[in-house]
N, C-alpha and C positions, 0 to 999 in steps of 0.2 A: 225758811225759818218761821216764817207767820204761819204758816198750813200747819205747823205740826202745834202750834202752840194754841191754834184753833180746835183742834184734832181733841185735846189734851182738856181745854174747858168742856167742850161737847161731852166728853165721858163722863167729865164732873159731876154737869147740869142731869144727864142723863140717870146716874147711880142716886141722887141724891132724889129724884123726883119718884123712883121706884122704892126708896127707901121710905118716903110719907104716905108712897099706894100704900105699902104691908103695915105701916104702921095705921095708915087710917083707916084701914077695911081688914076681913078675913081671907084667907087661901082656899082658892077653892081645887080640893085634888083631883076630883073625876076625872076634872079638866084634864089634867096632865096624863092621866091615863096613857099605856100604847095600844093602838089597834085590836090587839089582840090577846089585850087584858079585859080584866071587869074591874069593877069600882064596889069592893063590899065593907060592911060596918067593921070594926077590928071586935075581935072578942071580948077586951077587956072594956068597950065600951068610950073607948077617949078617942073614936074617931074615923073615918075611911082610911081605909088603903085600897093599893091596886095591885090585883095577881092575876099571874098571867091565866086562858083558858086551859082547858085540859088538852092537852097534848103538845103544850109550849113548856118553856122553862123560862127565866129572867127575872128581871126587877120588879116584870110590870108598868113602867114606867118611860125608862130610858129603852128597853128592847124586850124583847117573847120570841124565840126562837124556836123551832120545830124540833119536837124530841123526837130521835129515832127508838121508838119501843123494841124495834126488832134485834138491837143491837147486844141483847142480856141474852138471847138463844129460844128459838121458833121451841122448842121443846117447854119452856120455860115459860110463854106467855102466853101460846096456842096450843101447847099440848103434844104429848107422842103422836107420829108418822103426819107430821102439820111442815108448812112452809110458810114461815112470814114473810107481808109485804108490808113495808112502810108508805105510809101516804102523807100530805102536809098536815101536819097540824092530826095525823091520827094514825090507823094502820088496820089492815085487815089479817085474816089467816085463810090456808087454803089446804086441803087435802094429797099424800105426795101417791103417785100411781101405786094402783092396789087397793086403795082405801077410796070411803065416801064419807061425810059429813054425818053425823048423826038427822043434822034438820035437814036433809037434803038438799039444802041449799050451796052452792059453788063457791061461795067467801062467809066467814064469819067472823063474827067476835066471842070469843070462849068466854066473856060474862055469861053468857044465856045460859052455860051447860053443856053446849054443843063442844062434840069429840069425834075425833076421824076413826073409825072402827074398819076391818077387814073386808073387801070384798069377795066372796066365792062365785069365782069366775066360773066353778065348776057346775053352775046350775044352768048353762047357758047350753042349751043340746049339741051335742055333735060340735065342742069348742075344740075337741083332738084329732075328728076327723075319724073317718070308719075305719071300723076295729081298737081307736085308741082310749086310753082311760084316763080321764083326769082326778088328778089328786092337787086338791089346794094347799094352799103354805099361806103363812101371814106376808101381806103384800104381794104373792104371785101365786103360780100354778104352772105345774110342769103335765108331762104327759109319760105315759107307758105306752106299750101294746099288749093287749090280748092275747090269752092263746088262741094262738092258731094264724098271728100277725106277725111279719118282722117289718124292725126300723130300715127304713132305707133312706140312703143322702145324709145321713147323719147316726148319731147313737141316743142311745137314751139313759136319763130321760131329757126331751126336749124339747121346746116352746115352738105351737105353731106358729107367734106372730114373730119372731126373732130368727129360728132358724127354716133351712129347707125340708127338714124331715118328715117324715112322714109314713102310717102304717100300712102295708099292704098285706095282701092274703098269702099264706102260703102254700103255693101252688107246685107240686112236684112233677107235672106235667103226666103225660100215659106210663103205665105201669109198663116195671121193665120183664124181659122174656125170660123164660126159665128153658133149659136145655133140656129135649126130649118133652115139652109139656106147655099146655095152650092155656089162655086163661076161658076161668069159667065166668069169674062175676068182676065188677069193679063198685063203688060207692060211690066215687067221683074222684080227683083228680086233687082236692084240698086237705085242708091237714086234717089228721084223723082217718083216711078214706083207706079204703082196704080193698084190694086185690086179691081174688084165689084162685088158685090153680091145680090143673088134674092131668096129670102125665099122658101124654100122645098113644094112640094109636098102636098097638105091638112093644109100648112100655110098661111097663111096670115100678110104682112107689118102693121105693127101696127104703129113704130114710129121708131126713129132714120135714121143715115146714112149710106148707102149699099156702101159707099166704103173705101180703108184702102191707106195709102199713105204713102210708106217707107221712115223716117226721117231721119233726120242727125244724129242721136242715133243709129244707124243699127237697129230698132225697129220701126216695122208698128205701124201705129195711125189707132185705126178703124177697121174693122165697129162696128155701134153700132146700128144698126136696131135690133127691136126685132120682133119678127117672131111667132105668137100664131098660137095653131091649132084652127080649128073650133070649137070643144069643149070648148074653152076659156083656161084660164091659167090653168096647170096640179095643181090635188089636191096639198094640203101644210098639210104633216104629221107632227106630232112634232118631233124635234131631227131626223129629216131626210134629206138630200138633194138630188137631181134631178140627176143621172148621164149618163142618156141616153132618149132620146127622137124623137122618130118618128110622122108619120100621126096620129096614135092612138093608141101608147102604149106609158107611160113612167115608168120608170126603177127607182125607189128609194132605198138609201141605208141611212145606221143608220151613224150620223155624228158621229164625232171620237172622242173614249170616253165612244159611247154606242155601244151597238152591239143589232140586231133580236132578240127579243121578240116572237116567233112563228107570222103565218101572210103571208098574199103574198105581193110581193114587188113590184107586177106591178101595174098601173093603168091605165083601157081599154075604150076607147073614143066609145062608141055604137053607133049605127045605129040613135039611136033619135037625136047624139048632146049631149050627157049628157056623164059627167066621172064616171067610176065606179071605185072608189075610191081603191086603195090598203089598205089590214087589219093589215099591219104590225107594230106592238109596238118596240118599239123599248129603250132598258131601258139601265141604267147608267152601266158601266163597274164598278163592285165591285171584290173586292178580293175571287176567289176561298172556302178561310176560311178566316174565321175571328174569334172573338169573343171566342180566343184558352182559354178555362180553365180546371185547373183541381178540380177534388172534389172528395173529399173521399178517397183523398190522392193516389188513384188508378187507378181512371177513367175519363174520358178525354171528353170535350165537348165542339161543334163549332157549326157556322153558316155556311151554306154549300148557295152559290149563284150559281143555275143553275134551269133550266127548272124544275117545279112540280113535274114532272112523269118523270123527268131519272131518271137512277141510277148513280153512279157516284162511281168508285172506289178509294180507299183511301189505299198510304204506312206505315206503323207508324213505324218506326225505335226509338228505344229510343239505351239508352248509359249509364250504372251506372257507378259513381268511388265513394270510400269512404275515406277519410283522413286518417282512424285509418287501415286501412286494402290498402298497399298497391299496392298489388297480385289480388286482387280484380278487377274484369271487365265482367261486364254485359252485352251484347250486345244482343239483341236480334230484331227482324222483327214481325209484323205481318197485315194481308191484310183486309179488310172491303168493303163489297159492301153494298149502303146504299140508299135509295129513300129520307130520312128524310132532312129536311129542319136545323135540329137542333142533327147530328148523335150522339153516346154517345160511346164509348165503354172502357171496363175495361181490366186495365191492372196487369196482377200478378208482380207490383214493388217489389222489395224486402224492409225492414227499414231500417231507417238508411243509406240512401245512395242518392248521389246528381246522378238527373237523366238530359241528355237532352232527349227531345224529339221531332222529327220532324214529319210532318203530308204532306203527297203528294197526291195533287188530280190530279191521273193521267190522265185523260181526258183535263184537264185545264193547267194541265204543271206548278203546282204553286204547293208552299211548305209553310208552315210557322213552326216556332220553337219555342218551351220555352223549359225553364228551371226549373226544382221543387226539393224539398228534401224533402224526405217521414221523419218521426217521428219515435221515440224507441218505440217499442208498447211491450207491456206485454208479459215476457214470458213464454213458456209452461212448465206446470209441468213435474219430470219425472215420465214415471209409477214404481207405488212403491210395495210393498210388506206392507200391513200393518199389525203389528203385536203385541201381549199381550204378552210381555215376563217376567219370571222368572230366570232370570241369571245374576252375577254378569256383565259379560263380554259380551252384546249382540251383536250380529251381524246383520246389517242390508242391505236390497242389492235394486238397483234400476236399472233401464231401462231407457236408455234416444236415443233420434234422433239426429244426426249431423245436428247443424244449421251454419248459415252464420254467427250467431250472438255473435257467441262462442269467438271469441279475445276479446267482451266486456261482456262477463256473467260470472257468480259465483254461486255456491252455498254454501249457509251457514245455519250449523245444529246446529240449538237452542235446548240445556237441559233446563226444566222447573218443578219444583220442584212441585209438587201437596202439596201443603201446604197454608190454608187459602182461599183468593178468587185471583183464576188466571186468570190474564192479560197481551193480549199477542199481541200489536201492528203492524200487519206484513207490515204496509208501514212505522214504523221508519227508520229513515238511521242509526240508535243506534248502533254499532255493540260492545256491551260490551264481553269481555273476562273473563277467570274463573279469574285471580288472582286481575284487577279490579275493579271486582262489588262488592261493596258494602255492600251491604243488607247478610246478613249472610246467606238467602238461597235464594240468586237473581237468575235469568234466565240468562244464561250466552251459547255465539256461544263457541263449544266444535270442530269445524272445518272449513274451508273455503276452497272449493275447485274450480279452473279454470277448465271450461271446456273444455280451452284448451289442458290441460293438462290429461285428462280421457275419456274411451274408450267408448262406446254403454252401457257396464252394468259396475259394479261396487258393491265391499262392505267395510261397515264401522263398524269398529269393536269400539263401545263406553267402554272410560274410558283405552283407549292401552296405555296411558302414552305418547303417541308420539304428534307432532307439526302440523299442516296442513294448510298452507297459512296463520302463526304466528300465530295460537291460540291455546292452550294446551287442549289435547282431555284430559279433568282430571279423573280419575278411581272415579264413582259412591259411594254416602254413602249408609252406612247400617241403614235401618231402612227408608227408603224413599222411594215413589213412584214419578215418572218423567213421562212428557211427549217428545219424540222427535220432533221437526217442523223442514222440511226442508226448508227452501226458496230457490226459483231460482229469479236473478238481473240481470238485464241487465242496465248497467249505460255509456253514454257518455255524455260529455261536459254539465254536469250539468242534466242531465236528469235520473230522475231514474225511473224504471219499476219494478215491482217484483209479484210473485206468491207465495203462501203458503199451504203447503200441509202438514197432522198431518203424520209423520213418524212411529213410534211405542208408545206403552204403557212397561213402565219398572216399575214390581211392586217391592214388598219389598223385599226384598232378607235374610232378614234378620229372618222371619221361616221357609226360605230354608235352611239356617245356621245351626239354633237349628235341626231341624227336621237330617239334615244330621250328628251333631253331636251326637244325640241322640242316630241315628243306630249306630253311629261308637263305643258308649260306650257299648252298647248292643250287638255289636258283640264279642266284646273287653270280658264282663262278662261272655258271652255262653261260650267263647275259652278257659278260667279260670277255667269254672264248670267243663268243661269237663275234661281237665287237674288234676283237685283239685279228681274227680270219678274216673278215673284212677288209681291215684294215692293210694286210701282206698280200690276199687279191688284188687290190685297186694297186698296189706299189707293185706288185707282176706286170701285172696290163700294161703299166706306164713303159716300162722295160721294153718291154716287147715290143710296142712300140717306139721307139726312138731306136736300137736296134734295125729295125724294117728300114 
C-alpha cells in the first residue's frame, strides 16, 4: 500500500516539474524529429515542422515508413516494356527482355528521360544460322528459311535460343534414271540444280522432257522423255512387266502374284527391225496344295499346283489321340514322290481315333493341315476250335490277336437251345441273361468277357456255375441239344460293331447218362454173379468133401 502511494506522488512531482520546463522555456521541435525525417521552416512562417524524406511517408515525428513506388504499376512510374524494383527508402527501374535502356545504363530512374526502347536482334550476323532469315518484332525475333532451306526438328517460324530448329540445305541427292536414257549434265545435287538427259544408244526421243529439276521437296521433278528403241515399243506379255532394257534385248518378269510358266523371258530386237517376242507364260501364284481330302477314311487326296512333268516331293506327318484310351499316341511320317496333278495316297489310320494330318510340299515350302476321325469298324473274329460235343461240362478254347481296340471290345457267348425253329439276331444290342429271359427255353449270354482282361488263347468251360462280366455261366439241361455263338463288339459313343461266329454243337447228354448208367449196373451184376459162384463152389467143395 505505501509502494503504490509512493508510485502516485512520483508522477505528481514528475508532471508538474515538466509543466514549469514548458512553461519556463521554448519547444524545441527538430529535436523530436524521426530519423528519417528533416526539420523545415513551415510555409506560413509560424514555425518548423518535421517531414518525412523522399521515399518515406508518416508524421515525421512519431514514424517515416518506406513507400513502395512500385506498387501503382512499373508502366506507371518507369514507363512501357520497364520492371520496377523497390528499394528502402527509394526504387529503381529495369528494362523487360527485348528491350534496352535508352542511357544504356542497366537500372534507372525515369526522371532523367530515360525509356526502354526495342532491341533488333536482327543486326547481330548469322542470329538464325545458315540459310535462315531473321525478322524482328517489338520485344523479340523469330526466324524463316530461305529458299532453297527447309525447317528441320521443328516448324516455323522459330527461335534459335528457345527451340531445336533449325535450317538446312535442300539437298535431293543424285538425279534419278530415265528408261532407255543416260544423263548428259548435272548442276549439282541442291535445290535449283538441274539434270539433262539424252536417250541411249539405238533409242530414240520420242516425247516428253530430258531434264529433271531438284524441288523444294528434296525430290527431282523429271524427266519424262520416253526413249523407244528402233524396233518400236518392247512386246507387252500378259501378267508381266519390263525390268530391264537395252538397244535390243528386253528382260520380262511375271508381275507379283504370278510366277514363270516355262518360256524365255527375253525379247530380241533382230537385224530386220522386228521383236522377237519372249515365250514366257506366266500364271497366277496358287497354293502348293489345295483341295486337301480325305476318303475312305484312310486315304488322302489333293491338287498339287506345279509344273506338268516335275515331281514334287511330299512330308505327311499325321498324329492320332483317342478319348477313351488315354496312353494312346500315334505318331507316325511317311514320304511321296509324285508327278500327278491330283496325288493320292493311303494311309494305315488306325479306328476310332481323332487324326491330324499335315501334308509338306518340300520343294514349294508350303504345308497344309486337316483334321479327320476314322469310324468303329467291325471286329475280327477269334479263331476258334469248332466242335460237336457230348459232355455235360464242355470246354471250349479260342485264339485271338492284341488289337488297339481292346479297352472298347467284348465278347459275349450265346447258349441256344435247338428246340423248334432258331433264331438268332447277331446285330441286336439284346444282351438277355439266363435268369431274365423269359421264354422257358430262350437263348440266353451264358458269359461276357473284356478283352481287356484275356490273354492270346483262352478256354471256356460251359454251365461251371460261375459269373463272367455279370452273367451266370448256368450248368446245361438234360435232354437238350445247344448251339454255342460267340460274338466279338466293339462299341464307343453310341456306335456299335460286332461279328459272329457258330462256337460249338452240344448234343444231348442225356443217352450219355443212360448208356453210362447202364454199364455202371452191368458192372454192378457181373461183380454179384461172380461173388453169388463163389460162393456155391466153396459150399460144393465142402460137400465133397465130408461125403469122402
Amino acid at each position: 500500500m505505501y509502494w503504490r502511494t509512493a508510485l502516485v506522488i512520483l508522477a505528481f512531482l514528475t508532471l508538474a516539474i515538466t509543466e514549469m520546463r514548458v512553461t519556463g522555456q521554448t519547444l524545441d521541435v527538430c529535436a523530436t524529429c524521426h530519423p528519417n525525417a528533416t526539420c523545415e521552416e513551415k510555409v506560413d512562417g509560424t514555425g518548423k515542422a518535421c517531414n518525412c524524406m523522399y521515399g518515406f511517408v508518416g508524421n515525421g515525428r512519431t514514424y517515416c515508413q518506406d513507400k513502395n513506388e512500385c506498387q501503382i504499376g512499373a508502366n506507371k512510374i518507369c514507363g512501357q516494356h520497364t520492371a520496377c524494383h523497390n528499394t528502402y527508402g527509394s526504387y529503381y527501374c529495369t528494362c523487360l527482355a527485348g528491350y534496352s535502356p535508352s542511357n544504356n545504363m542497366a537500372i534507372f530512374i525515369p526522371n532523367d528521360g530515360t525509356r526502354c526502347q526495342d532491341i533488333n536482334e536482327c543486326r547481330v550476323q548469322g542470329i538464325c544460322g545458315e540459310g535462315g532469315k531473321c525478322t524482328n518484332m517489338q520485344g523479340y525475333f523469330n526466324c524463316l528459311c530461305q529458299v532453297g532451306y527447309q525447317v528441320h526438328n521443328g516448324a516455323e517460324p522459330f527461335h534459335p535460343h528457345q527451340d531445336k530448329a533449325l535450317c538446312k540445305a535442300i539437298d535431293c541427292g543424285q538425279p534419278p534414271s530415265a528408261l532407255n536414257a543416260v544423263q548428259l549434265s548435272a548442276t549439282g545435287t541442291r535445290y535449283g540444280s538441274v539434270a539433262t538427259f539424252g536417250c541411249s544408244e539405238g533409242f530414240f526421243w520420242k516425247s516428253g522432257e530430258n531434264s529433271s529439276v531438284c524441288g523444294a521437296e528434296s525430290v527431282w521433278k523429271g524427266p519424262s522423255l520416253v526413249c523407244e528403241a528402233t524396233c518400236g515399243p518392247a512386246p507387252a506379255l500378259v501378267n508381266t512387266e519390263v525390268v530391264l532394257q537395252n538397244t535390243s534385248v528386253v528382260f520380262h518378269r511375271c508381275l507379283e502374284g504370278f510366277h514363270s510358266w516355262r518360256g524365255r523371258n527375253t525379247s530380241v530386237c533382230d537385224i530386220t527391225g522386228k521383236w522377237q517376242a519372249a515365250t514366257m507364260r506366266c500364271r497366277e501364284i496358287k497354293p502348293a496344295i489345295s483341295d486337301l481330302v480325305v476318303f475312305n477314311e484312310k486315304c488322302l487326296r489333293w491338287k498339287a499346283d506345279k509344273y506338268e512333268e516335275d515331281t514334287e516331293n511330299y512330308r505327311i506327318a499325321f498324329v492320332g489321340f483317342r478319348a477313351y484310351q488315354r496312353s494312346f499316341h500315334d505318331k507316325r511320317k511317311k514320304l511321296l514322290s509324285s508327278t500327278s496333278d491330283h496325288p493320292e495316297i493311303c494311309l494305315n489310320l488306325l479306328p476310332v481315333t481323332n487324326y491330324t494330318i499335315s501334308i509338306t510340299a518340300l520343294s514349294a515350302r508350303f504345308t497344309s493341315t486337316l483334321t479327320t476321325n476314322t469310324s468303329l469298324q467291325v471286329p475280327q473274329a477269334p479263331e476258334i476250335l469248332y466242335r460237336e460235343i457230348e459232355a455235360p461240362f464242355p470246354t471250349l478254347w479260342l485264339r485271338r490277336s492284341v488289337n488297339t481296340l481292346d479297352p472298347i471290345s467284348f465278347y459275349q457267348v450265346f447258349v441256344l437251345p435247338l428246340e423248334g425253329t432258331l433264331v438268332f439276331d447277331c446285330s441286336s444290342p439284346k444282351t438277355p441273361d439266363f435268369s431274365s429271359q423269359r421264354k422257358p427255353h430262350g437263348q440266353y449270354i451264358t458269359a461276357q468277357l473284356h478283352l481287356r482282361d484275356i490273354g492270346k488263347e483262352m478256354n471256356l468251360t460251359l454251365g461251371d456255375g460261375h459269373y463272367y462280366g455279370g452273367f451266370y455261366n448256368a450248368p446245361l439241361q438234360n435232354g437238350r441239344d445247344y448251339y454255342v455263338i460267340l460274338r466279338a463288339v466293339s462299341q464307343w459313343g453310341g456306335a456299335f460293331k460286332h461279328s459272329c461266329v457258330i462256337w460249338a454243337k452240344v448234343r444231348d447228354i442225356s443217352y450219355i447218362m443212360k448208356v453210362s448208367s447202364l454199364f455202371a449196373g452191368g458192372s454192378i451184376g457181373v461183380f454179384a454173379l461172380g461173388i453169388f459162384l463163389g460162393h456155391c463152389y466153396t459150399w460144393f467143395c465142402k460137400k465133397t468133401r465130408q461125403s469122402s
